[in-house]
N, C-alpha and C positions, 0 to 999 in steps of 0.2 A: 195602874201597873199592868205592863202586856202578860201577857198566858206567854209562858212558852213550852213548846211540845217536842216531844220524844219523835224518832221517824214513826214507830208506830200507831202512837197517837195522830199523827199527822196522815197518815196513811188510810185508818180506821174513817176519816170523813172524806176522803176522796168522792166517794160516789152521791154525798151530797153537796161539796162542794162542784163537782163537777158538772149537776145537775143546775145550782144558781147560778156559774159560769155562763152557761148555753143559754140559759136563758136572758143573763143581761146582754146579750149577743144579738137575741131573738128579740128583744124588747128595743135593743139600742135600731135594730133594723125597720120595724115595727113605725118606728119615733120618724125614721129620718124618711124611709117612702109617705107617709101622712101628713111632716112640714112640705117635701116636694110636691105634691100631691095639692098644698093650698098655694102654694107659689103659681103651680101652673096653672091654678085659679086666675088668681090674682094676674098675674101676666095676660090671660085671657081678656078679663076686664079691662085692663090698662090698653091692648092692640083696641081693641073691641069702640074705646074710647066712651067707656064705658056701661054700664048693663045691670040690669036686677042680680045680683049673686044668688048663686044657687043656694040659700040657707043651708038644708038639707044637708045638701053635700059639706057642706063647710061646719056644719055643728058633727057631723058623722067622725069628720077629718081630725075635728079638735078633741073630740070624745076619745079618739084612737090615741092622739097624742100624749093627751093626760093619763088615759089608762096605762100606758107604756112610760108615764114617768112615775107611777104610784107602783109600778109594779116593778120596777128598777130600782127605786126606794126601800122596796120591800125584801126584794135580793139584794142588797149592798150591806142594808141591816141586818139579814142572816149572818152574811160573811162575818161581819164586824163579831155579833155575838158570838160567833164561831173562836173568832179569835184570830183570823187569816187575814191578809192582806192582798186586795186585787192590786196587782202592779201593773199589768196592761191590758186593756178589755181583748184587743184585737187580735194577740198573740194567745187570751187567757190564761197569761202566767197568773200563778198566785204562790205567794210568801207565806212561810210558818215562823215565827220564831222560834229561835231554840238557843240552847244555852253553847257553846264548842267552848275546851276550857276554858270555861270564866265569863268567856267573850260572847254579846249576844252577834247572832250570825240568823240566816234567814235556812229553812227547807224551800226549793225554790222546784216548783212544781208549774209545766204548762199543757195547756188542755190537748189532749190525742196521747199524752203520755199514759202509760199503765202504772208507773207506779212512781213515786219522788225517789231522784237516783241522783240529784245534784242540791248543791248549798250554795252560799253565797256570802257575800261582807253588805250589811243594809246600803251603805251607800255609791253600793257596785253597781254596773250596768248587766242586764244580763248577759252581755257576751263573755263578760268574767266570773260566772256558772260554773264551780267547779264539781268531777265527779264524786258521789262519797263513796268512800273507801273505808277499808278497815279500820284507819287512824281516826280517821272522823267519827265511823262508829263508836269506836272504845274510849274516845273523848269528849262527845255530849251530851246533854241531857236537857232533859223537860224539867217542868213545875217538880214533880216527885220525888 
């Protein structure tokens, strides 16, 4: 059964949601220069017509790889616990549920915002991010 959250409640973890945000960002970045980084190995080898690999390098590359997927495992599992939902790594939007009468609907929050100021229908796009407003206020609710 999903949590759903009040804008306050939702609000109140911004600064740690925003903190595993950045950093699946930083980890997803992490991933992709260490797979190009063995590519350009590899492609060396392959012109080269082949060559001793450089171990070192290539156990360095994969160690970086792996750390950056255990550690992006480990943020996704925060979020989960949390109760939020990443919906785009690259824009860092993230979803709250929450209740709007009756209806579950999202708190729809993206990273460089200061505070959650738009909602959403779960299976909207975000360009259909509406603001919330008084109505919205005085009509939803959390778990509570």
């Amino acid at each position: 059964m999903p949590r759903f959250f009040n804008l306050l409640e939702a609000e109140g973890l911004l600064p740690d949601v925003q903190r595993l945000v950045r950093g699946l960002i930083d980890y997803k970045s992490e991933f992709d220069e260490a797979a190009e980084a063995l590519v350009l190995i590899a492609q060396r080898i392959t012109i080269m017509g082949g060559m001793i690999p450089p171990h070192d390098a290539v156990a360095l590359l994969r160690n970086r790889k792996n750390a950056a997927v255990l550690a992006s495992k480990f943020a996704f599992e925060q979020l989960h616990h949390k109760g939020c939902h990443l919906q785009d790594l690259q824009s860092g939007r993230v979803d709250f549920p929450t209740l709007y009468r009756g209806q579950e609907v999202c708190l729809s929050w993206k990273l460089g915002e200061t505070k959650i100021g738009f909602w959403r229908y779960p299976d909207d796009s975000e360009v259909s991010r509406q603001a919330i407003d008084s109505e919205f206020l005085k009509n939803h609710r959390g778990d509570c």
